[in-house]
C-alpha positions, 0 to 999 in steps of 0.5 A: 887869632888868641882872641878867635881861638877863645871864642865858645864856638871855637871850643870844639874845633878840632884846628885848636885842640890839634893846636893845644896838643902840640903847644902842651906837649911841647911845654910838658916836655921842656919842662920835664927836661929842664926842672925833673919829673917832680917839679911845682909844675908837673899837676899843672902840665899834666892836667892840661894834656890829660885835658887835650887828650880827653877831647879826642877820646870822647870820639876816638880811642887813639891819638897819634902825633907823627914825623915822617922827615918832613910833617909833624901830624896831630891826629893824622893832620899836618901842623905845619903851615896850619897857622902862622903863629905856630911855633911849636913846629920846629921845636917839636921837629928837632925833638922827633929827628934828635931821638929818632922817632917816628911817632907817638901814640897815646891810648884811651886810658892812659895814665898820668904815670905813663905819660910822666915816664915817657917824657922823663925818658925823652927829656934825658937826651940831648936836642939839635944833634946829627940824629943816629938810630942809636938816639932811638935805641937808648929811649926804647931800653929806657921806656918801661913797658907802657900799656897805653902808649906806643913809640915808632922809630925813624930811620934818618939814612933810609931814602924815603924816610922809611921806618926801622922795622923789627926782625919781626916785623921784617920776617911777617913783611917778608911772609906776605910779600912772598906769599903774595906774590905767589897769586901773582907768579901763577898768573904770570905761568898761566900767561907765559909771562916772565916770572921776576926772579930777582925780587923773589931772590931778594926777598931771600936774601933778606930773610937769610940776613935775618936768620944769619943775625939773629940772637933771638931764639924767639925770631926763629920761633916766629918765623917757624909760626908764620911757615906753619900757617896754612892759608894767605888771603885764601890761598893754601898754595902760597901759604905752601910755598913760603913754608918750603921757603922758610924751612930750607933758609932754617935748615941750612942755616942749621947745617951750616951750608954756604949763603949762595946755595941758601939762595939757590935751595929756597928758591928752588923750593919757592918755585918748586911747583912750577917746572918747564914740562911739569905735568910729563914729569909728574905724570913719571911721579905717579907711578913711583911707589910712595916712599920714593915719590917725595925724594923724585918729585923734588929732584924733577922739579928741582932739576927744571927749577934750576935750569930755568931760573941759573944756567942751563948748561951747569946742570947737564947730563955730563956736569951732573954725573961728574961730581961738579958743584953743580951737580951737587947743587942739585942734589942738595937742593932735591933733599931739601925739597923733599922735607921741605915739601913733605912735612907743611903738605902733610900737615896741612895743604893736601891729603892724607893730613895728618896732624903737625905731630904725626907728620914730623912722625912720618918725616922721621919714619921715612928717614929710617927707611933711607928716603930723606937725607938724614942730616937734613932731617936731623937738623929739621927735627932738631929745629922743630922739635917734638911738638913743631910749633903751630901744633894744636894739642889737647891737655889732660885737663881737657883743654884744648891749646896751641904749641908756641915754643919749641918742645926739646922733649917729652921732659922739657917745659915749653908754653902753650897758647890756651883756646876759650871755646870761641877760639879766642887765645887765652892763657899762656902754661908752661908745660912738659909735652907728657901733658899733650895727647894728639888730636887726630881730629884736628888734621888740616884744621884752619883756625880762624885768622882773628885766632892766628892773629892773636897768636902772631901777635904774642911773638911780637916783643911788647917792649919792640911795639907797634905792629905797622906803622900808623897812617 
């Protein structure tokens, strides 16, 4: 098989250079790990995988070698049982499983250095021991920031060897997974179909566990971008609904309120807009003048949202005129509906739009005229601050930017996202508010989804990595 593999029509065989990686990177490694990243061998090793690599980016500009538990993957293709000589499987297996990670990616352009400080960082701990998800911790703190080569950890305790994924990364899966399910429950309604609360609840749960553990000031600023976005694949009602959602996890977090009714009032404000009788009752709305409609709309849905989804007997007449828990419950949960709903919809789902400065404006105008609860408005603006985060502000100089920090005050620097004129992000300023001037304009504005990627992808902890993980 050596002598076939040295054939010249062997050469460009992308079995062998699949072959020659994991032999290369395996030799490379062993040798960082037993002789130090500044030994005889180190121009030789390194000269060989340069080599390997550069036959996949003369077609590609990634390439990827994977564990999932099970298979090794050079460049997405199985090694194992690819050959019977191919004894670098194993060996590479305790290395991936020991360290606990998923998967190694090297990019076009990646440089000597780079490699020699990830296999440095790699070679300093211990091989064939019980893999904890610690092992993965110490490389991730030790690995300087590289700008060529991604690393992915692997959860060892998880069924179906799923990957660990950053706070992040588990608030944007969230976000889409509610979002989209949305689409879906709006289906259901149209076909009198049972709604599955209970996924819905534990996509709650999870997003509670999140904001309760967090010691990050940026996750909450995420989480506080992602209910700023005004459409998913198309849809301003879903995109709606997980703003509602978000909001009424981080206000009553805020305000200290017990985990079961967190649940119950971001439920409610989830399915806010689908109530048993909805159209008899919005029908009653309309003729509500404008200060009160907020505060009555939420109460009305709220009281069908609770009643069809937990006991329909808590929220009776009696129990609610009593003071019960249930009764406050509901009262609760229509405050919070209120300045959950008012605010996203006035800045961006249905009209008057304003803009997100004038609609946290509007909030605060309302409370002073006793329509919202004032402790949750207190505690949202406190949250959001001045400037909410997702705001598109005009600069004095005339550029134009988008807020991706919280704005205490006028006074308080905070950054801004800078917009070429393509809309593409470009340059990140740390500003007071006093450089801002509103942008009426710009009210219901959508900006394109390469923009909002591009912003969603500046909360991402470059030192966390990867976005999804690679196939």
């Amino acid at each position: 098989m050596d002598e076939r593999r040295n054939r010249p029509e062997y050469d460009n065989s992308p079995k062998k250079w699949r072959y020659n990686f994991s032999k290369s990177f395996f030799t490379f490694w062993k040798n960082v790990k037993m002789y130090g990243d500044k030994n005889e061998r180190i121009t030789e090793e390194i000269t060989f995988f340069k080599q390997v690599l550069d036959f996949f980016f003369a077609e590609k500009d990634e390439l990827s070698i994977l564990f999932d538990g099970i298979d090794i993957k050079v460049d997405k293709v199985r090694i194992r049982g690819q050959r019977q000589d191919d004894k670098y499987f194993e060996d590479i297996y305790d290395l991936f499983l020991s360290l606990c990670m998923s998967g190694i990616v090297f990019k076009k352009g990646v440089r000597d250095e780079e490699i020699l400080m990830l296999l440095a960082v790699m070679g300093k701990y211990p091989v064939g021991r019980e893999p904890k998800v610690a092992a993965y911790e110490r490389v991730r703190a030790d690995l300087p920031q590289l700008d060529h080569i991604q690393i992915y950890p692997y959860d060892p305790e998880e069924s179906g060897n799923l990957p660990i994924y950053t706070p992040e990364q588990s608030v944007r899966k969230i976000y889409c997974a509610l979002a989209h399910d949305y689409v879906e429950i709006c289906k259901m309604v149209d076909a009198a179909e049972s709604i599955p609360l209970r996924m819905t609840e534990r996509r709650v749960q999870d997003l509670i566990s999140i904001v309760s553990n967090t010691k990050k000031i940026g996750t909450i600023e995420f989480i506080m971008f992602l209910a700023s976005i005004p459409a998913f694949e198309g849809s301003s009602e879903s995109a709606f609904a997980v703003s509602r959602v978000f909001w009424s996890v981080m206000i009553a977090k805020k305000l200290k309120i017990d985990m079961q009714s967190i649940k119950r009032i971001a439920v409610s404000a989830y399915f806010q807009y689908f109530s048993k009788d909805k159209e008899k009752g919005y029908s009653a709305l309309s003729r509500m003048d404008e200060f009160n409609y907020d505060r009555i709309e939420a109460a009305v849905n709220a009281s069908y949202r609770i009643s069809d989804f937990y006991d329909e007997n808590m929220l009776s007449e009696k129990s609610y005129s009593s003071g019960t828990v249930s009764g406050e419950i509901l009262k609760l949960v229509s405050y919070f509906c209120a300045v959950t709903r008012k605010w996203p919809a006035n800045s961006f789902y249905k009209g008057p739009l304003m803009t997100r400065p004038q609609a946290m404006r509007s909030v605060i105008r309302n409370c002073t005229k006793e329509v919202f609860n004032k402790e949750i408005v207190e505690a949202f603006v406190s949250l959001a601050g001045i400037y909410p985060i997702g705001s598109i502000v005009r600069l004095f100089d005339g550029n134009i930017g988008v807020v991706v920090k919280r704005f205490k005050n006028f006074f308080e620097e905070s950054d801004v996202l800078l917009l070429d004129k393509n809309l593409s992000v470009g340059e990140r300023k740390t500003l007071t508010a006093e450089n801002f001037l509103d942008i009426p304009d710009v009210a219901g504005v959508v900006l394109p989804e390469k923009t909002t990627v591009q912003i969603l992808n500046t909360f991402l902890d470059e030192r966390e990595f990867s976005n999804e993980k690679p196939e």
